[in-house]
Structures are given as structure tokens and as C-alpha cells.
N, C-alpha and C positions, 0 to 999 in steps of 0.2 A: 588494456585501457589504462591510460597512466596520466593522473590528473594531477600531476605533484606542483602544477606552476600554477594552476588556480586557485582563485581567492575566492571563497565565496562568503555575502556579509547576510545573515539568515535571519529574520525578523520572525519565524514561525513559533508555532509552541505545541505543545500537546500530542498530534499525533500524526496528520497529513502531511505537514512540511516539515517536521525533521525527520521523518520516515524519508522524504525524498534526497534530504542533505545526509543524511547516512550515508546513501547508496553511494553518493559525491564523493563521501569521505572513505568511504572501504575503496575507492577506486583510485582517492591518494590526496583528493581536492584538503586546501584547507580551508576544512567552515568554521566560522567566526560565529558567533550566536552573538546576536545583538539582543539582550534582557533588558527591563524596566528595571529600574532602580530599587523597585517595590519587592513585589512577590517573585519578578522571574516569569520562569516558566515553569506555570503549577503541575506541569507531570513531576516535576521534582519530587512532589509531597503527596501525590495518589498512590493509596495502597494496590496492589502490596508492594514491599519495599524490602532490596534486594541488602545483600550483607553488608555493602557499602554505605546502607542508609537511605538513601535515595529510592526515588518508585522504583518500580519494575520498570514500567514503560521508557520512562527517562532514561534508565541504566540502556536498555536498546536500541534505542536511537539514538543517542548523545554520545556515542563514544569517539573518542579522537578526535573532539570538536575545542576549540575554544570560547570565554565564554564574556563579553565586553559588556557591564551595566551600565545603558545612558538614559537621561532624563530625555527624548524629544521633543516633549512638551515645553522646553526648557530654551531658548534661544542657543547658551553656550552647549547645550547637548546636541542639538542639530549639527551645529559647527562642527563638533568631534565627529557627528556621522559621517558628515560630507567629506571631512580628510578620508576617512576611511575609504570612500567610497573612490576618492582618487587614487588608489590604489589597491581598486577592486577589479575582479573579470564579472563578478555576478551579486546582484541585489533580487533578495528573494523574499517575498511579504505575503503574510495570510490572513491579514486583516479584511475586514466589511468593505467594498467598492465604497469610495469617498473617505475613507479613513486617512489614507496615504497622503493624497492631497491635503487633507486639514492640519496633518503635520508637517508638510512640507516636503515630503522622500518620495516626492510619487517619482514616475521614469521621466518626465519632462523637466522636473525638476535637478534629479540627478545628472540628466545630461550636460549641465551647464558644467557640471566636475568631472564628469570622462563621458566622455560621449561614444565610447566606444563600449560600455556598459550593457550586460546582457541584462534585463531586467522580466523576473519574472513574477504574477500576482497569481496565488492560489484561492478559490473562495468557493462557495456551495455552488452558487447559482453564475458566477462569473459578472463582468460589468456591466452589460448589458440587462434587460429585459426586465417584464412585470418582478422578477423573484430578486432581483437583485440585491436589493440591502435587506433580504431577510437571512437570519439569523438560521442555519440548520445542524443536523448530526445526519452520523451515516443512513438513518431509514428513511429520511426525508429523500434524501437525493436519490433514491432506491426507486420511492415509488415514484417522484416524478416521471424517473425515467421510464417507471412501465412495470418494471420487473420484481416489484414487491409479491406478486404472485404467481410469476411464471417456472415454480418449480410446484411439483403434483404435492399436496398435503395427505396424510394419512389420518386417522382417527387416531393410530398410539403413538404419532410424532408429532413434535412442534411444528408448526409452518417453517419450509426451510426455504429460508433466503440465500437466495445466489452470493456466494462468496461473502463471509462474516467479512463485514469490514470493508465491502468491493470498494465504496467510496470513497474512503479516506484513504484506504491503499492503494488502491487504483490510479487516484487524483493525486498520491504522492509520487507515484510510477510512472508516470505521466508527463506532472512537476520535470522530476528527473530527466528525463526521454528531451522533452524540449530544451531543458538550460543546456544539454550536451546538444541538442540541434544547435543551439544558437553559436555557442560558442563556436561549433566546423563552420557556420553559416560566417561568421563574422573572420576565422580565417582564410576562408574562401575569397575576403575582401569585400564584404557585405555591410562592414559595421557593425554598430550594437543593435539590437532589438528588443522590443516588447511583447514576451506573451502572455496573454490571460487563459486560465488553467479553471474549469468550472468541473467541479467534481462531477455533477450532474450531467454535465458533456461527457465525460469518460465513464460512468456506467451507460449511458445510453449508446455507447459506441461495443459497448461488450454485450450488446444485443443483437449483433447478426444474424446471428441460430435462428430470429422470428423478427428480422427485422422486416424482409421482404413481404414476407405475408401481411406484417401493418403496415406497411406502405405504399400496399397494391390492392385496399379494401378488404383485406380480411381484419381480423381481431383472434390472434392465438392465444388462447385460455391453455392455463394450469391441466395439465392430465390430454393436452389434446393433439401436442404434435410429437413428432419422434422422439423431441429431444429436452421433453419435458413432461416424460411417463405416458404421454399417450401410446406407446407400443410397451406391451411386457418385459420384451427383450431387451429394452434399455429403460432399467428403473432400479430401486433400491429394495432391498426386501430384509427382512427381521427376522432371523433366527432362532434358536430353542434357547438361545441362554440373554433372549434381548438385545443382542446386539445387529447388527447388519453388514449387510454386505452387497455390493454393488453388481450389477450384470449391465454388460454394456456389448452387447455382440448382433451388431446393427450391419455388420456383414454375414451372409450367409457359414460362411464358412467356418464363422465360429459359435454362429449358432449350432450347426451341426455339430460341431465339437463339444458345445455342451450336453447338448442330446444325448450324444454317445457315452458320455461318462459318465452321466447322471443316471444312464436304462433308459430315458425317454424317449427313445427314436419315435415313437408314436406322437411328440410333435413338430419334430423338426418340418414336414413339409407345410404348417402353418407359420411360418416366416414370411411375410410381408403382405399377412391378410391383413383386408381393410373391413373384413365382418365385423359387426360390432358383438356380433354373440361371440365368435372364436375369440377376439383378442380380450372379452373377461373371461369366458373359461379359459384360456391360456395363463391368463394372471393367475386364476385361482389354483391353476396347479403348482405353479411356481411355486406362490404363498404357501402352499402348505409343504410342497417339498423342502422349501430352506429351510421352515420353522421345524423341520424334524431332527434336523442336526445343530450342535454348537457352529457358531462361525468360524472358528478355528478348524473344525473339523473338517467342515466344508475348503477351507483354505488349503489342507492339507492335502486332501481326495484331488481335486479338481485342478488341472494343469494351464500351463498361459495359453493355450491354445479358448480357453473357454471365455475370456475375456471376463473375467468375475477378479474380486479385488475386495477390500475390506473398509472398512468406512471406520476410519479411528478416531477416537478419543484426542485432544489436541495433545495427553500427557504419552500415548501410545505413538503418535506421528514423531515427535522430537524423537522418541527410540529407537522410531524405526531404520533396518536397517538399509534400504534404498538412501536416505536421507544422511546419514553415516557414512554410507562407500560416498559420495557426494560432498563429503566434509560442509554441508550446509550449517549442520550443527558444531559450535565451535563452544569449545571446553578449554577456555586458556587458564593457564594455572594458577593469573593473578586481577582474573575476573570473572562477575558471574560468566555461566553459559549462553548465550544468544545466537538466534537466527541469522547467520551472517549474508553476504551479496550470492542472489541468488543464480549466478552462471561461474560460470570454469573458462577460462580462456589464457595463452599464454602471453600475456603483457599485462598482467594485473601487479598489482604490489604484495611481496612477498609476506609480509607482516603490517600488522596494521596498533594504532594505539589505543587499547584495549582502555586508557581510563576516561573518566566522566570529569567534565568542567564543575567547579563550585561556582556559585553565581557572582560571577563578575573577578573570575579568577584572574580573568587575564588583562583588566582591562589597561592597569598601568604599563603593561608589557607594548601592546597594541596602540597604544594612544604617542606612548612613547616613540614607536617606530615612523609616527610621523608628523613628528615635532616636537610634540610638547614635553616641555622641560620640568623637574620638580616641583616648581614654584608653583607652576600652573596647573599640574596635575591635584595640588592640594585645595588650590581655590577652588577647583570645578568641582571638588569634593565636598570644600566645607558650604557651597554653595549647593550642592543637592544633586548637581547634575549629571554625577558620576558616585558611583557606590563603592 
């Protein structure tokens, strides 16, 4: 995937929409960060903050971006957006539904300047509906969707929630997914498009595993179906030294492989009992069998046939070495380390630009490239509406 001739002009900040213009820019896109002339974009300044200076989070999702500060609030700052945007493939905004519009950049408006503009709006609840202009974070869109509680809670763990983050990464994965729909769509001879992106849409869509059963009159509670600890055989269990480790062998055949390696044969043929006595006394043998050994140990003993696996630490996953042979984790020598684009394929871009924008690094560069001349570069400046 080789997106070196896209342009894209990114109005996002913090964490969902430059997560999704990352992925853009690891695949070659260049995103243009459109900042306020003010603060920016305050991941800049949230600890903790990487050798560069800069947060952590900023350092990870900003890199190889450039970075444009304009006033829109500002008549002549609008004006500079809309050059931009004539010679943009994509407008991307993560502001509150009715925001866009009160500045003037909404997609109707941009149309009048390319109208062949892939235009896309990232926000909690999306444009539509009762939730609309309310204001959320990731746990909000969580439970709307349902699955604030659909993983089994224990007494010595926290409530675990379905993927840290599903929302804002998910909605930024998403984000991403469609402005590359749009763009084939519009090669295809379609035109530009507009899509709206509702984080809350995309965790509710990463509910299939129990989407059927509430959709057809049931109500699947935490601990009660296969795939959310109501079977032994597929749940999480805690070890002798506190930590855990995963079993997940929801086919017979490796259930039985764990049986055998474990000495259990005496439960393997309770495999897809629906007793309610057998499937807690089966847990309770589990539970005490893991917790007799370290997790490591058990890692060690027990083969891939038994579908068991370790449940790491986020400082333990980056080391790991699956994720290593993978090259996901990237150590380049003249920045921090980061999570980079998460597939392998061969048409990606070999090297990628590992630095991070200062706010509004670029903006004389950019504004430059499409018109405007010194003079005017300075007034828009000494007039506020450029940083």
C-alpha cells in the first residue's frame, strides 16, 4: 500500500484521529496537521514525555506528519484552510457534530474548493442521534455499546474491559479503513465522499461474539457464554506468582491436549457440558491447578497444542518476542521506540520519517506552496491568524 500522492489536511488531536493519520502516514500519505494557533494539540504536553520533549502519545502518533497553525475562527485563517484544501485528497475532523459548520470547513462547504475531496468526521456518538453533541472518552462509548461488562470479572482482578482503548483505537482504525475506502471509491469514478465515523458505532460492531443472542431476545451477561468465561475452557486463570494466563481450547482437540499434559485425563470428556455443577467444579480444578505453578513454568511445560498463552504486562508485550520476529516494534536509532503499522505486506514503504512536527513548523512552507508570498505570510502573522 503506497500512499505517497495523498494529501491529507488532519484537524484531529489527542488520540482517535491521529492514531488513524499515523496508519496514513506509515503507509507514505502526507498528513498535514492543521493546529490552533493557541495550544496545538495538547497530547504535545501530556506526561509522560519522551527524550524529544514532547508527550509520549504525541511522539507516537505524530510522526512524519507536518504541522500548519491557523486561526479559523479568523476570516483570513479560513482563507488559508481552503487553499489548502484545494489541493487536498482528504479532510479529516474530530470535532463535536455542529462544530465544523460554525467554522465554516464542514464537507459542503469544502466542496465549493475540490469537490472531489474525501471528507471524513470522527466523534463519540457520530451526527446523528439523542448522543450527539455530547461530549465522551473511551468508557462512555463502551458501555453505550453494551460491553462494559461483557468480559467475566473476578474477586482478585479489576473489571476487564474489552480491548484498553477499543474506542478511540478502534474509531481511529476505522477513521483509517474508510478514508482509504473513499479514496478507491473515488478512483473507481465515484467522486469525493463524506463519512461519519461514531466511535460508539465501531465498538458496537466488535460485538458479534453476543451480538446474535441480543438481537434475537436474549440478554448475554458477563460469565455466561462461551466467549465471555461462561465455559472453564475458555477463561483466564492466575497463577502461583500472580500473574495469569490465558486458556482458550474451545475445540475439543485441544482440550484433550491439555488434559494430557496437565495428568488430567479425568476431565477431558467434560468438554461441552452445559451442567451447571460440572462446569464449576471444572473451573475449580483449573483454578487450583494453575495457581500451583508460576506462569512461566506453566508456559514452559505446556505445548501449542494446548491453546494456553500468557496474558502480559503492556512492558512484557513490547518485548515480546512474537511481536519482534514481526518487526511491530520499531527501535530506530534517531527516535524514541514505537508501535509501528500493524501488517506486513509487500508494497508498503521502506522507511518511514521517524520525527515529530513543532507546532506550526511548517506552516510558512505549506501556505507557501500555494500562493502566498512573504508580505502576506507576515500580515496573516502579525494579525494572529497564523502562528
Amino acid at each position: 500500500m503506497q500512499l505517497d500522492s495523498v494529501r491529507v489536511l488532519d484537524l484531529s488531536r489527542l488520540l482517535p484521529g491521529p492514531y488513524a493519520t499515523q496508519l496514513l502516514a506509515d503507509a507514505g500519505a502526507d498528513v498535514v496537521k492543521i493546529e490552533d494557533t493557541d495550544a496545538g494539540d495538547y497530547a504535545r504536553y501530556t506526561p509522560p514525555t519522551t527524550e524529544r520533549g514532547v508527550g509520549g502519545l504525541f511522539d507516537s502518533v505524530n510522526r512524519g506528519k507536518r504541522s500548519v497553525a491557523l486561526d479559523l475562527k479568523s476570516e483570513a485563517g479560513r482563507e488559508a484552510f481552503y487553499r489548502l484544501v484545494e489541493a487536498a485528497d482528504v479532510v479529516f475532523e474530530q470535532f463535536r457534530p455542529g462544530v465544523a459548520e460554525r467554522l465554516e470547513i464542514d464537507y459542503e462547504t469544502l466542496c465549493e474548493y475540490n469537490e472531489e475531496l474525501v471528507y471524513c468526521s470522527l466523534s463519540g456518538y457520530g451526527g446523528t442521534g439523542p448522543y450527539a453533541e455530547r461530549a465522551g472518552h473511551d468508557l462512555n462509548y463502551v458501555g453505550v455499546a453494551g460491553l462494559l461488562d461483557m468480559t467475566r470479572e473476578d474477586e482478585d482482578m479489576a473489571p476487564q474491559i474489552p480491548g484498553y482503548q477499543i474506542g478511540d483505537l478502534g474509531g481511529g482504525l476505522f477513521a483509517a479503513f474508510s478514508i482509504v475506502g473513499g479514496l478507491l471509491s473515488r478512483e473507481l469514478g465515484n467522486g469525493g465522499e463524506y463519512v461519519d465515523v461514531a466511535m460508539t458505532d465501531v465498538v458496537a460492531s466488535f460485538s458479534q461474539a453476543v451480538a446474535h443472542e441480543a438481537l434475537t431476545g436474549g440478554d448475554p451477561r458477563p460469565g455466561e457464554t462461551a466467549l465471555t468465561g461462561g465455559v472453564p475452557w475458555y477463561d483466564v486463570y492466575e497463577t502461583a506468582d500472580g500473574r495469569y494466563v490465558t486458556l482458550a481450547a474451545l475445540e475439543p482437540k485441544f482440550w484433550q491436549a491439555f488434559c494430557e499434559e496437565t495428568g488430567r485425563e479425568d476431565l477431558a470428556d467434560l468438554h461441552g457440558t452445559d451442567d451447571p455443577a460440572e462446569l464449576e467444579a471444572v473451573r475449580e480444578e483449573l483454578e487450583s491447578l494453575f495457581a500451583s505453578r508460576e506462569r512461566d513454568a506453566w508456559l514452559d511445560e505446556l505445548s501449542d497444542e494446548t491453546m494456553t498463552g500468557p496474558v502480559c504486562t503492556p512492558a512484557e508485550a513490547v518485548e515480546h518476542p512474537q511481536l519482534e520476529a514481526r518487526g511491530l516494534v520499531e527501535r530506530p536509532d534517531d527516535a524514541p521506540p514505537r508501535v509501528g503499522f500493524p501488517a506486513v505486506g509487500s508494497n508498503f514503504p521502506e522507511s518511514h520519517d521517524e520525527s515529530v512536527p513543532d507546532h506550526g513548523e511548517h506552516t510558512d512552507e505549506l501556505l507557501a506552496a500555494v500562493g502566498y508570498d512573504e508580505d502576506e505570510l507576515a500580515d496573516l502573522r502579525e494579525a494572529g491568524s497564523i502562528l
